[in-house]
N, C-alpha and C positions, 0 to 999 in steps of 0.2 A: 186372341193372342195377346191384346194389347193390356186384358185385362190382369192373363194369369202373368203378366210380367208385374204390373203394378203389385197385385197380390205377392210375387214373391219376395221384390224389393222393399216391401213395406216390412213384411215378417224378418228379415236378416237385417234389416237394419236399426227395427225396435228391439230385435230381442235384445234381454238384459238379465243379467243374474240378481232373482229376488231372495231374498236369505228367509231362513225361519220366522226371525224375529218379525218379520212382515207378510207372517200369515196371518188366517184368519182363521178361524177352529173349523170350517168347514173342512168335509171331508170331500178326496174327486172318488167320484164311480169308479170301479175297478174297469168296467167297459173303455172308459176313456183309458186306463193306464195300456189297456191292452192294445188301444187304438193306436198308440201313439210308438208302443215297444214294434207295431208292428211296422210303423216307420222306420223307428232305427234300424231292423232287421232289413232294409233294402238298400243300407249305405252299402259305395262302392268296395269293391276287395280284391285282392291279386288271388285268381287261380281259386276264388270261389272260395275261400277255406272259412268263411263267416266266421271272424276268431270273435265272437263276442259272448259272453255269456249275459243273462241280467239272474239277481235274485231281489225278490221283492218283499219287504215290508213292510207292514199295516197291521192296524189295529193291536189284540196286543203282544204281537211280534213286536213292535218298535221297542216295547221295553224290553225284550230281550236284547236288541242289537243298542239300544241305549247301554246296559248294564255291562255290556260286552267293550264297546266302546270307554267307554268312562274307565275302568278297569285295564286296558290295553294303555291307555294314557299311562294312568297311573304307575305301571308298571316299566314303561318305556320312556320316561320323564325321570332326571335323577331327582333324589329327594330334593335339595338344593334350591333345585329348577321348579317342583311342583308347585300347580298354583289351584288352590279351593276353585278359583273364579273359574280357571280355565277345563276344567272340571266339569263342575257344575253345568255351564256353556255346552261343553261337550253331549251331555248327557240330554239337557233341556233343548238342543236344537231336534235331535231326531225325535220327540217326543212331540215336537210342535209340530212336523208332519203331518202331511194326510197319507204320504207313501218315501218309503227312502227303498232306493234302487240300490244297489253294491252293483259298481261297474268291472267286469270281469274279464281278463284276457284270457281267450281260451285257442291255445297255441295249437296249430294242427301237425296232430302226429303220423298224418301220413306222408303232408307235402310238406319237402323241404325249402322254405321259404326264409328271408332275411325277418328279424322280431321285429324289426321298425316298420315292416312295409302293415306287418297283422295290427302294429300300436295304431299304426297311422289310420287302417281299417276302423280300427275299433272307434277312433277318436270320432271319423266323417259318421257313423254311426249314432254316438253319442251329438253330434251334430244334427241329426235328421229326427234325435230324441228333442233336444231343446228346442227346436222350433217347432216341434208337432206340441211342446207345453206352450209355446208363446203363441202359437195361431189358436189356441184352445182360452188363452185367455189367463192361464196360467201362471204359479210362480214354481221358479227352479233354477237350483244350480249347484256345479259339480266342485267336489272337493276331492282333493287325496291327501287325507292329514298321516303324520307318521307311520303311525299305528294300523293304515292298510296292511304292513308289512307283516305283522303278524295273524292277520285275519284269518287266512287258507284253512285253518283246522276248524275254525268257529262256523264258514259258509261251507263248510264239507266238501272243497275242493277236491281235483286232481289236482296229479301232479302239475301237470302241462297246464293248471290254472294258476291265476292270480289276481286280485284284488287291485284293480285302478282306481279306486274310488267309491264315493257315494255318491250320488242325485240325491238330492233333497227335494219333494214336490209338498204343494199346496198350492190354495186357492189367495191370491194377494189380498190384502186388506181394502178397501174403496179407499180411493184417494193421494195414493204413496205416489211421489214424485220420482222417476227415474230417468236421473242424465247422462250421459253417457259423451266422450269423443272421441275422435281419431285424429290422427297426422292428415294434413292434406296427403291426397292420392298418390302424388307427384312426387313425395318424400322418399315414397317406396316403391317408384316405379322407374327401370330404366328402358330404355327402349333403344334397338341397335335396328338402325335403318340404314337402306342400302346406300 
């Protein structure tokens, strides 16, 4: 008992968002992507409706969803606004990949349930995703830049679907320093006693 607590408080409180830029060109096993999606598929949900979908990219899929990406920017940025850098960035994070997940709401049409209660599903989900890549050893983490908003035609949604984001996974580089802090406890806790 005493163990799987140490175990879990160790993993939730190292985890930490590793970006591309601190990958390594290794590539993970698709077994482990599967391992780990099959984590997220047992976060909790109201009335069972698992509003999650994933779609997965690798190999050379990423350049599709890079070209796709890069392009949505471009389009959705005014002239003005646009930047080569940011661009570029755009395109060369999903390429440094070993896997980029499109994180998905997938709304249920039969039960009629509040959208925040399926986001919040999805989220503890995408929650039970990142630490199944941090107990692995893994690097990852979630973004939803603008240009989700046009996605739905590109990952051949439904209707009732929609684009939360991307997971960006890989393997870390040896060595990267990752800090991380919080407010004491106390800051954000009130306690009503009798």
């Amino acid at each position: 008992m005493m163990e799987k607590k140490k175990i879990i408080n160790d993993i939730i409180r190292n985890r930490r968002s590793i970006f591309p830029s601190m990958f390594s060109d290794e590539k993970i096993d698709d077994k482990i992507i599967l391992d780990i999606l099959e984590n997220a598929r047992w976060a909790p949900n109201h009335k069972m409706t698992e509003p999650w979908k994933y779609i997965v990219f690798t190999g050379d899929t990423l350049k599709d969803l890079s070209d796709f990406c890069g392009e949505a920017y471009r389009k959705l940025v005014p002239p003005d606004k646009f930047s080569e850098m940011k661009y570029n960035k755009t395109k060369k994070k999903i390429l440094s990949s070993s896997h980029v997940i499109a994180v998905c709401l997938n709304r249920s049409v039969e039960i009629n349930i509040p959208e925040w209660e399926e986001l919040a599903a999805l989220a503890m989900s995408v929650q039970n995703l990142w630490l199944s890549v941090s107990a692995y050893g893994l690097g990852g983490y979630w973004s939803s830049p603008k240009y989700i908003s046009i996605a739905n035609e590109f990952l051949k949604l439904k209707e009732n679907q929609s684009c939360m984001g991307f997971f960006y996974l890989g393997v870390p580089q040896p060595n990267i320093e990752l800090k991380s802090e919080r407010k004491p406890l106390l800051e954000k806790v009130t306690w009503f006693t009798a």
